[in-house]
N, C-alpha and C positions, 0 to 999 in steps of 0.2 A: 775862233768865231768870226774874227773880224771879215778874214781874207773867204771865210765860206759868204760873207755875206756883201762883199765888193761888189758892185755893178746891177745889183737886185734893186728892183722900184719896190718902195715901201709895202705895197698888197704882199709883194711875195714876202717879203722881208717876214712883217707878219704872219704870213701861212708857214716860212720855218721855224718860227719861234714855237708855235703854237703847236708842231710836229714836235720838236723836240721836249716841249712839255709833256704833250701826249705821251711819247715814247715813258717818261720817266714815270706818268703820272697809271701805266696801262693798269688793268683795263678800263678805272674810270675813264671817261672822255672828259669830266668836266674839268676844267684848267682851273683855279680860282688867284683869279690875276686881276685888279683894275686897268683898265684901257691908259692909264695914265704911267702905272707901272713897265705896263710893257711897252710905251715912248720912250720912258729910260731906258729899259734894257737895249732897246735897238739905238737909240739916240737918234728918234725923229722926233716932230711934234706929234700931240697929243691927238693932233685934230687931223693928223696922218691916219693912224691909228684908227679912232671913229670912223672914218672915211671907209677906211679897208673891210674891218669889221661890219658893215654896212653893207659893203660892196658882199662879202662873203654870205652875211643873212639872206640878202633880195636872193640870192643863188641857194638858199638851201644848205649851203657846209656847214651853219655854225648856226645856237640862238646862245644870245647874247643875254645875263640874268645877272642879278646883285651879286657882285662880289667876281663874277667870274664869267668865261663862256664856255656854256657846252658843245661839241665837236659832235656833227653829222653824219661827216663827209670826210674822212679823212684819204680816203686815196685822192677825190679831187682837190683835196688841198696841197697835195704831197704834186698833184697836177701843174699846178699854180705857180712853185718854185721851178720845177722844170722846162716850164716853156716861158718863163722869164726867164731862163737862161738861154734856151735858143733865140730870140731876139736878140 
């Protein structure tokens, strides 16, 4: 996990966490994860995290709900990690 996640800015980082919950979670879309939880799982701050997630809602990928968030948009999120890699 680590080396998939080397050199990603945090937004992506999140958008593949959020993929790979999806994937496991199909076909719900809803993740049910607190925004604090998934700072651990990536090992950023918390306020990374809100940020991204944020950054995803204003865009329409995601709405954000107690306890967890539900997915959109998933090809634009699957977007998101890929062209943080081309940079």
């Amino acid at each position: 996990m680590v080396s998939e996640l080397a050199g990603l800015s945090v937004r992506a980082k999140v958008a593949w966490l959020l993929m790979r919950l999806a994937t496991m979670a199909a076909p719900d879309t809803f993740i049910p994860l607190y925004q604090k939880e998934m700072a651990e799982l990536l090992g950023v701050a918390a306020s990374s995290v809100k940020a991204a997630l944020g950054h995803f809602r204003e865009q329409g990928l995601l709405r954000t709900e107690v306890g967890g968030v539900h997915l959109l948009a998933l090809d634009a999120l699957t977007d998101e990690i890929h062209s943080d890699n081309l940079e």
